[in-house]
N, C-alpha and C positions, 0 to 999 in steps of 0.2 A: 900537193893540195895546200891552199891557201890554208893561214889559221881559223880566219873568219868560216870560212866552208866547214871547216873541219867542227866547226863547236855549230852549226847550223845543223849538220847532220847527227849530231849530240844523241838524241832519244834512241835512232835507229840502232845504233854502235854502241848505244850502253845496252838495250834490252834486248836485240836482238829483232827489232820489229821490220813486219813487211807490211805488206798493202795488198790486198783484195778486189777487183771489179766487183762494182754493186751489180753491175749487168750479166757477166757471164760468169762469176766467182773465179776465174785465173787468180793466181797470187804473184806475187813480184817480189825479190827482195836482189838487189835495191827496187825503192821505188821506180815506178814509171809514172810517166805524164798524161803516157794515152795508153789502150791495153789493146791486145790485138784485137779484139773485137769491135774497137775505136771507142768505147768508153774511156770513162771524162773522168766518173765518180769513184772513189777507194772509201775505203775502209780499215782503219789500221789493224795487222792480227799480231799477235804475240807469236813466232815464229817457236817449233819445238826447240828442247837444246842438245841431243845426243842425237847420234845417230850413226854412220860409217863413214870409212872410206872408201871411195869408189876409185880417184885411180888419186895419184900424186908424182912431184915432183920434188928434186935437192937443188935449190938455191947455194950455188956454190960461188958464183961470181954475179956479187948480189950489185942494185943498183946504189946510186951516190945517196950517205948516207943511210947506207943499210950494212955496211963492210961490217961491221963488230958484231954481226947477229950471225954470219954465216958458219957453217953449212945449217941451212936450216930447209926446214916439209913445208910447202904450200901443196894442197889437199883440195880436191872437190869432195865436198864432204854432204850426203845427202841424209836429212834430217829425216825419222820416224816416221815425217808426215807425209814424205814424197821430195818436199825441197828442197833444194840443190843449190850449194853456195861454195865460192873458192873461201878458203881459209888457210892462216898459218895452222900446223899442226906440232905444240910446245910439248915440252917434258918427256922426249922421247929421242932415244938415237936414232937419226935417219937411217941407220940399217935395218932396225925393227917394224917399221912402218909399211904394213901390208893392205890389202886391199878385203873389206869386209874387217877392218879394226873396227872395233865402239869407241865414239867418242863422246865427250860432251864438252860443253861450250864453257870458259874462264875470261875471267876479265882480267886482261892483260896491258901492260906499257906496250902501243904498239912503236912511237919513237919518240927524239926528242927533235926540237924544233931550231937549230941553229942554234948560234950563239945566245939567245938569249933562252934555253934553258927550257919552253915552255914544253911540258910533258904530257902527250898524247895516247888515250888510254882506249881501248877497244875491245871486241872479242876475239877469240884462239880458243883452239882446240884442243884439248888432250884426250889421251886413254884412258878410258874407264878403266876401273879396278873392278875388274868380277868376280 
């Protein structure tokens, strides 16, 4: 992902927001441009921030420029509300990471940007402490 994209997409990735059809209420995160219903019109919603795991995977032979974060959990992790979104899942041994974890949402360095350094920050996942 370009840098320009990457800071365009800024609001979503820092708050965690989706999108709504005004016509049938489906929610989207990411956005969409058309909704199945073929509406046009959104709504921005403040997505929940905890919620589970539903199933995950161990990134072990991670892509270019991801080497120094491996082994690491990418998680479909479905929020309170229903939602459903892949996410890193941080602060946890991949061995522990089970299916029905609580988690909630951290703002995190997701990377850095080549040589010149620029640092790309996002949301991740971690285990609630109950």
């Amino acid at each position: 992902m370009s840098v320009p994209r990457y800071w365009r997409n800024e609001v979503p990735r820092y708050r965690l927001m989706g999108r709504k059809c005004v016509a049938c209420g489906a929610r989207y995160f990411p956005a969409q441009p058309v909704c199945t219903c073929g509406g046009t019109e959104f709504e921005d919603i403040k997505l929940v921030e905890a919620g589970e795991v539903v199933t995950w995977t161990v990134i072990r032979s991670p892509p270019l420029g991801y080497e120094k974060y491996a082994p690491y959990v990418v998680a479909l992790v479905e929020l309170d509300d229903g939602m459903r979104l892949l996410s890193q899942v941080v602060d946890v041994d991949p061995a522990d990471v089970k299916a029905g974890m609580r988690v909630e949402a951290v703002f995190r360095k997701v990377r850095e940007d080549g040589p010149s350094g620029i640092i790309m920050y996002g949301y991740k996942f971690r285990p609630m402490v109950e």
